[in-house]
Backbone as a chain_set.jsonl record, in Angstrom:
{"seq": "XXXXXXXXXXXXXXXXXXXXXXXXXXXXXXXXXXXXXXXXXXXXXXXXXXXXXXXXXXXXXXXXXXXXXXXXXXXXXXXXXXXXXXXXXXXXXXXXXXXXXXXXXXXX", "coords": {"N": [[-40.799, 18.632, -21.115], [-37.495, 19.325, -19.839], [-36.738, 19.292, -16.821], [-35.276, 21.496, -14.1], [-32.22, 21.11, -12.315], [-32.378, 21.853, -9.45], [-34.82, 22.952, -8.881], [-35.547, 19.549, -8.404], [-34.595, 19.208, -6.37], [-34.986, 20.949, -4.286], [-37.607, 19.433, -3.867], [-36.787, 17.379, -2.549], [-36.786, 15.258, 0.144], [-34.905, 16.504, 3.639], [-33.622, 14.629, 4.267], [-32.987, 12.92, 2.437], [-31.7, 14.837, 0.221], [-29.12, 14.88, 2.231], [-28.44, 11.567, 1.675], [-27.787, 11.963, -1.475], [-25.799, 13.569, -1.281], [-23.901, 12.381, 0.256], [-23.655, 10.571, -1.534], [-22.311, 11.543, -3.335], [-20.154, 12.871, -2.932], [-18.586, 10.405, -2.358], [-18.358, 9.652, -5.255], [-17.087, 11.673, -5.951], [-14.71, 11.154, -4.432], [-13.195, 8.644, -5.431], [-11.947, 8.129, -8.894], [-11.486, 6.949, -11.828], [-8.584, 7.249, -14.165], [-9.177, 8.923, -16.882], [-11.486, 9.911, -15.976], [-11.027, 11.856, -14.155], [-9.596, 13.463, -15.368], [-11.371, 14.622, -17.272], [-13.101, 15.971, -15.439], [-11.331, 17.681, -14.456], [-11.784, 19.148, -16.667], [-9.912, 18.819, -18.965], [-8.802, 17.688, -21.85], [-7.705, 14.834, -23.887], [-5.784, 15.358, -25.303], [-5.199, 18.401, -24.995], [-3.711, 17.744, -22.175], [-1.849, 16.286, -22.807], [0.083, 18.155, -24.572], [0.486, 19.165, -22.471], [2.187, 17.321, -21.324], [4.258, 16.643, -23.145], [3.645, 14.638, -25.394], [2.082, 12.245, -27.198], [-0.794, 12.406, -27.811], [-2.207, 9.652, -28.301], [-0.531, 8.576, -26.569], [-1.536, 9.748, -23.684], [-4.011, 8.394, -23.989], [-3.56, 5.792, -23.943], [-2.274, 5.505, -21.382], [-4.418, 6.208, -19.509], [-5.945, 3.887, -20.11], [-4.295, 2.091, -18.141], [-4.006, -0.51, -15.555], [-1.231, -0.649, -14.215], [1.265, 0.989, -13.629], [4.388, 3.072, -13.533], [5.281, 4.75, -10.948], [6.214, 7.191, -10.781], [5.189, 7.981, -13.454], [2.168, 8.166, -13.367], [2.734, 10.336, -11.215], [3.809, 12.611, -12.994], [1.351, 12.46, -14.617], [-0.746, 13.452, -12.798], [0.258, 15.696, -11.841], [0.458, 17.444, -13.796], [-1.91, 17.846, -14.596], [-1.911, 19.696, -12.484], [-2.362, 18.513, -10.166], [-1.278, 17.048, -6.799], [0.794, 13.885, -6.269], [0.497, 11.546, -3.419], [1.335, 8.796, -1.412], [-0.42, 6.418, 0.199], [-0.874, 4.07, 2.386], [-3.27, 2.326, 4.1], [-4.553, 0.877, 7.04], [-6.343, -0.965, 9.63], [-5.801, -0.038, 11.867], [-4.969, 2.684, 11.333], [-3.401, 5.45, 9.172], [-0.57, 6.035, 6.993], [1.443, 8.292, 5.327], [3.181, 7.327, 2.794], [6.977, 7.961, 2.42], [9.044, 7.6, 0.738], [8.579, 8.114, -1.61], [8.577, 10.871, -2.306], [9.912, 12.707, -3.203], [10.377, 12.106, -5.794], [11.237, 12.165, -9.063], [11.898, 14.477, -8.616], [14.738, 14.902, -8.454], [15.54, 13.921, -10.56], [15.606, 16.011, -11.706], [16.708, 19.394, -13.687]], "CA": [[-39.806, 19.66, -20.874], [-36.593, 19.331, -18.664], [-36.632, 20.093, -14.785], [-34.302, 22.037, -13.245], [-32.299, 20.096, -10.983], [-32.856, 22.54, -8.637], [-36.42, 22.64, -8.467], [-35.809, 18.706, -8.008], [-33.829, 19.043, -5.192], [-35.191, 21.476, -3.6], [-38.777, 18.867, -3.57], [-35.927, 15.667, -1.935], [-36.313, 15.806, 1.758], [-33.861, 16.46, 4.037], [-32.636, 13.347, 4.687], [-32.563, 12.409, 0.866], [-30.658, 15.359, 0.219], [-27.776, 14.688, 2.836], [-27.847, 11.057, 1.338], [-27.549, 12.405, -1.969], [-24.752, 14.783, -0.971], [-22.782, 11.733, 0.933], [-22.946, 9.245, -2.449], [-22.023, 12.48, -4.508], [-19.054, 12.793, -2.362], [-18.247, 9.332, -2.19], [-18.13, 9.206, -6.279], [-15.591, 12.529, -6.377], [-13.457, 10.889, -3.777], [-12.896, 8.123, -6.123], [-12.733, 7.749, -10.138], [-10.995, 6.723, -12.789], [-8.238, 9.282, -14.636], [-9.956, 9.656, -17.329], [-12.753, 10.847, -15.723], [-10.501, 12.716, -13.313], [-8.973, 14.556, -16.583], [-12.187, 15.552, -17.541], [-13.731, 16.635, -14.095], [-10.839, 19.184, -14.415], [-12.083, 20.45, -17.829], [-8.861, 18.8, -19.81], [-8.92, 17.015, -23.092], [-6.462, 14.309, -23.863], [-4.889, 16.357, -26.523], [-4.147, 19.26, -23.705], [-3.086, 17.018, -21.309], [-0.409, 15.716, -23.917], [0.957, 19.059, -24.615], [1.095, 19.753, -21.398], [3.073, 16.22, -20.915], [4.837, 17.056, -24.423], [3.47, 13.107, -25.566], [1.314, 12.075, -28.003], [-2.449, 12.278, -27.361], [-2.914, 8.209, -28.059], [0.262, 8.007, -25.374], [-2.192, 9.204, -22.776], [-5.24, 7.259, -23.678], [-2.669, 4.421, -23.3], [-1.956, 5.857, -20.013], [-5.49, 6.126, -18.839], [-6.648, 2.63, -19.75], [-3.829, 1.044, -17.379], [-4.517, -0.727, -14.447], [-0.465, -0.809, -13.601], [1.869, 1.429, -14.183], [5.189, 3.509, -12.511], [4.196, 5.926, -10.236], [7.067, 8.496, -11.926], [4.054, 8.253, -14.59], [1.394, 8.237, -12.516], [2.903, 11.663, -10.902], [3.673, 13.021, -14.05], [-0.084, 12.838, -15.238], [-1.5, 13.857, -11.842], [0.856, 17.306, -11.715], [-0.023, 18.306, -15.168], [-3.587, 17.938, -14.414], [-2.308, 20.487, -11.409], [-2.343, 17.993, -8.094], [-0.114, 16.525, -6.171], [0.093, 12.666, -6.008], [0.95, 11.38, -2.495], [1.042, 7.51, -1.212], [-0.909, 6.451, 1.388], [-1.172, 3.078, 3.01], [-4.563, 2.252, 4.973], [-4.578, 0.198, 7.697], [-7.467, -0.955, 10.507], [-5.78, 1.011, 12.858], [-4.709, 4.193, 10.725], [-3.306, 5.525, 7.646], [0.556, 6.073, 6.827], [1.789, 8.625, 4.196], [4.607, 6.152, 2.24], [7.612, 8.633, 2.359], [9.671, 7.417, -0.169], [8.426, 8.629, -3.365], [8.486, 12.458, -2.022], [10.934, 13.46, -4.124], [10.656, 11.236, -7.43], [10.924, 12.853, -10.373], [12.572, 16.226, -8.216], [16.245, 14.143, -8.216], [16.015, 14.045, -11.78], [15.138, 18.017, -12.42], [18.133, 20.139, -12.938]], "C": [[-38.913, 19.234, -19.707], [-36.656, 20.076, -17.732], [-35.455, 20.786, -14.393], [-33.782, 21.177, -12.315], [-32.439, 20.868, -9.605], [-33.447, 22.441, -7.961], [-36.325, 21.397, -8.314], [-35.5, 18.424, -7.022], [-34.202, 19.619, -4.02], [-36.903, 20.603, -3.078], [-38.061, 17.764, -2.671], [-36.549, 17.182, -0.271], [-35.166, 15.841, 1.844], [-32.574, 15.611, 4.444], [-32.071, 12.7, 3.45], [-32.101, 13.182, 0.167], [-28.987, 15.119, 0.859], [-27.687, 13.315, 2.21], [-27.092, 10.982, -0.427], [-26.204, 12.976, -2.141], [-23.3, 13.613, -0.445], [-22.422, 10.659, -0.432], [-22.072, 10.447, -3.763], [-20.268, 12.328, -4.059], [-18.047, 11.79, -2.716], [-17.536, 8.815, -3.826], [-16.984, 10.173, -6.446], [-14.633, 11.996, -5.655], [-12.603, 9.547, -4.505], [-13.463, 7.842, -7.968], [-11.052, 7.418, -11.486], [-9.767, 7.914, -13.289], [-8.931, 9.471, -15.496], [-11.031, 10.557, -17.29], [-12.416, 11.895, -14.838], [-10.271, 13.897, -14.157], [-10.194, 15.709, -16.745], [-12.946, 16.455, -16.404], [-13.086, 17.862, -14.399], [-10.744, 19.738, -15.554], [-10.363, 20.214, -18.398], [-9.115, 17.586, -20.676], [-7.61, 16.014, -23.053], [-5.35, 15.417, -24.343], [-4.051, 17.562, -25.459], [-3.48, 18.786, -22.611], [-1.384, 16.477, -22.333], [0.652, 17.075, -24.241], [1.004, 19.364, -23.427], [3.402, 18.8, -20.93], [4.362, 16.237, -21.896], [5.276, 15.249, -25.032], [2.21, 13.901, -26.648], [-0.14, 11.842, -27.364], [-2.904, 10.444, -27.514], [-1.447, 8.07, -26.709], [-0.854, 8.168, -24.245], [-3.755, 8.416, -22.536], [-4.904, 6.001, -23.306], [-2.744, 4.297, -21.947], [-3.47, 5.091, -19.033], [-6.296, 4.197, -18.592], [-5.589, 1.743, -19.109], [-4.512, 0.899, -16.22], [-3.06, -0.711, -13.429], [0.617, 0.265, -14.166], [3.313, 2.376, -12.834], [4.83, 4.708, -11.56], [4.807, 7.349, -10.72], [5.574, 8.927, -13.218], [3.041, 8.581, -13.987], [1.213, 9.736, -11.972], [3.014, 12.284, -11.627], [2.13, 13.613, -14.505], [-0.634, 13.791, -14.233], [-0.935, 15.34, -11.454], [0.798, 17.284, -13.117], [-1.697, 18.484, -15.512], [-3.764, 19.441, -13.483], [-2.684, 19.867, -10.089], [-1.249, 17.465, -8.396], [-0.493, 15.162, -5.896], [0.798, 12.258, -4.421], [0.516, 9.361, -2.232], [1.169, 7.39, -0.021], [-1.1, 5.008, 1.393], [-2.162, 2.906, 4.035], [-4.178, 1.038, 5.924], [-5.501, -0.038, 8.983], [-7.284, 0.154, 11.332], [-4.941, 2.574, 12.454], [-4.036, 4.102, 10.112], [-1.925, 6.166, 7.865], [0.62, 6.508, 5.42], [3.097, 7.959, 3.859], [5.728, 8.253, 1.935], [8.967, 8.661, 0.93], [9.531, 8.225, -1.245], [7.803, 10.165, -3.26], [8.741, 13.31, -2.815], [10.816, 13.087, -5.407], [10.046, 11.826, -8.188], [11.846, 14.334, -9.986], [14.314, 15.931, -8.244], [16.27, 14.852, -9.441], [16.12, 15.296, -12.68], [16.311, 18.795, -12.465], [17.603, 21.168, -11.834]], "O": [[-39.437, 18.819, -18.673], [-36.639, 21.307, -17.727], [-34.471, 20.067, -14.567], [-34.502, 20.525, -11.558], [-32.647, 20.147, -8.629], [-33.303, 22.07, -6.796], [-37.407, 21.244, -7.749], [-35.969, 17.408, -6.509], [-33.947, 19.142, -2.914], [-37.434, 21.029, -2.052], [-38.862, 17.161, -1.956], [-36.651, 18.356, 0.084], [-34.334, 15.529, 0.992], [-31.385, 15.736, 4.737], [-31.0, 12.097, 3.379], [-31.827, 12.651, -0.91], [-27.949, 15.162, 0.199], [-26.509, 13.31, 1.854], [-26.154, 10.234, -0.7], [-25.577, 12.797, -3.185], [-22.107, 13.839, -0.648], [-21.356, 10.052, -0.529], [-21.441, 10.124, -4.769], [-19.388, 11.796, -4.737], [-16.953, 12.045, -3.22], [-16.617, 8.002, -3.923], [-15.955, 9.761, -6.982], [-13.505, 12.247, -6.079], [-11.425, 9.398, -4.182], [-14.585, 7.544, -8.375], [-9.902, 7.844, -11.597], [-9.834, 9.106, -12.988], [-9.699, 10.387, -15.2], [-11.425, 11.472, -18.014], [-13.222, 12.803, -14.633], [-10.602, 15.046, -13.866], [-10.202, 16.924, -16.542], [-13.309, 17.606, -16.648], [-13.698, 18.912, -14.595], [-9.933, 20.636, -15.776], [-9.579, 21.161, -18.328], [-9.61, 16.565, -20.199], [-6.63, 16.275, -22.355], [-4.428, 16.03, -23.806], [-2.85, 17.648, -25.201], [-2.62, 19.503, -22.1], [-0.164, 16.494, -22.167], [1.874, 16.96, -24.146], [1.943, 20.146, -23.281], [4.56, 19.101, -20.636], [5.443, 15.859, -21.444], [6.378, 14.708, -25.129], [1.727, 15.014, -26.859], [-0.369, 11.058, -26.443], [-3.859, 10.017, -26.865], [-1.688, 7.199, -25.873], [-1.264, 7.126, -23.733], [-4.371, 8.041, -21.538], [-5.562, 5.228, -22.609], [-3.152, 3.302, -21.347], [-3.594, 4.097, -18.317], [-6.815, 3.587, -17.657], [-5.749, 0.553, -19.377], [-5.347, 1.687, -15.773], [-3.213, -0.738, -12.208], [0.713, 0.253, -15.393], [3.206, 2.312, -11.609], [3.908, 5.487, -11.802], [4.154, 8.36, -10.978], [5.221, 10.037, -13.617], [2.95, 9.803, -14.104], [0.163, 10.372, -12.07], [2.212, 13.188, -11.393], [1.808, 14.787, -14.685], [-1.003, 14.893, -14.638], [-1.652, 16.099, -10.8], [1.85, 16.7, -13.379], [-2.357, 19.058, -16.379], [-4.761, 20.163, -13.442], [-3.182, 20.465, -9.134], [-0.532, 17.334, -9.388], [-1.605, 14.891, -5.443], [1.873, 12.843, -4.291], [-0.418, 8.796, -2.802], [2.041, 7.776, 0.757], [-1.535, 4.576, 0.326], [-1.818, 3.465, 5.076], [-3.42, 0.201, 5.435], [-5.43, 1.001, 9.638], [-8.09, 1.053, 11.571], [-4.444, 3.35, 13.27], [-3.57, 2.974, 9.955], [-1.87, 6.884, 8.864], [0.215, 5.841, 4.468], [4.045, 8.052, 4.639], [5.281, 9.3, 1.466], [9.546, 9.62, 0.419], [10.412, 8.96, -1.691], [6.843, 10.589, -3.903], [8.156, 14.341, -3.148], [11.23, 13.903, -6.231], [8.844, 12.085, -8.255], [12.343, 15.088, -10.823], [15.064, 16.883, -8.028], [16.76, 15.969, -9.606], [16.521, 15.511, -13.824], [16.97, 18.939, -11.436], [18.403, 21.822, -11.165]]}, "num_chains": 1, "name": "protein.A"}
């Protein structure tokens, strides 16, 4: 019979809970879109009418590794976020300002 994860969690110590909790983290702060899509409970197919594309356009989408970021933002505000570009660096992190607006030029 299946466990509750609950009841399994509630047997982890405390310390193997918080590391638990920090790789859980660690996997929502980065993933794939596809798996982003689905996290937020959307199907290709609704994602496409949202985008008003064909459902194999965004499986296309999903399996790039390069693409414009106009697209990029597109997908990521019809999911419902906001995409922003950030540059990392040893000594701290820089939001790229440029691409603030792109896509809001072209809106009547």
């Amino acid at each position: 019979m299946a466990k509750k994860f609950s009841d399994l969690r509630a047997k982890m110590t405390p310390e193997a809970q918080k590391r638990a909790n920090a790789m859980a983290q660690t996997l929502l702060a980065e993933m794939p879109l596809n798996e982003l899509r689905q996290a937020r409970g959307l199907s290709q197919k609704m994602l496409a009418e949202v985008l008003h594309v064909q459902q194999p356009s965004i499986a296309k989408i999903e399996k790039r590794t390069d693409m414009y970021l106009s697209t990029l933002r597109s997908h990521i505000e019809a999911m419902g976020g906001e995409l922003d570009v950030v540059a990392r660096f040893p000594d701290g992190t820089v939001k790229i300002s440029n691409f603030s607006d792109l896509g809001k030029a072209a809106s009547p």
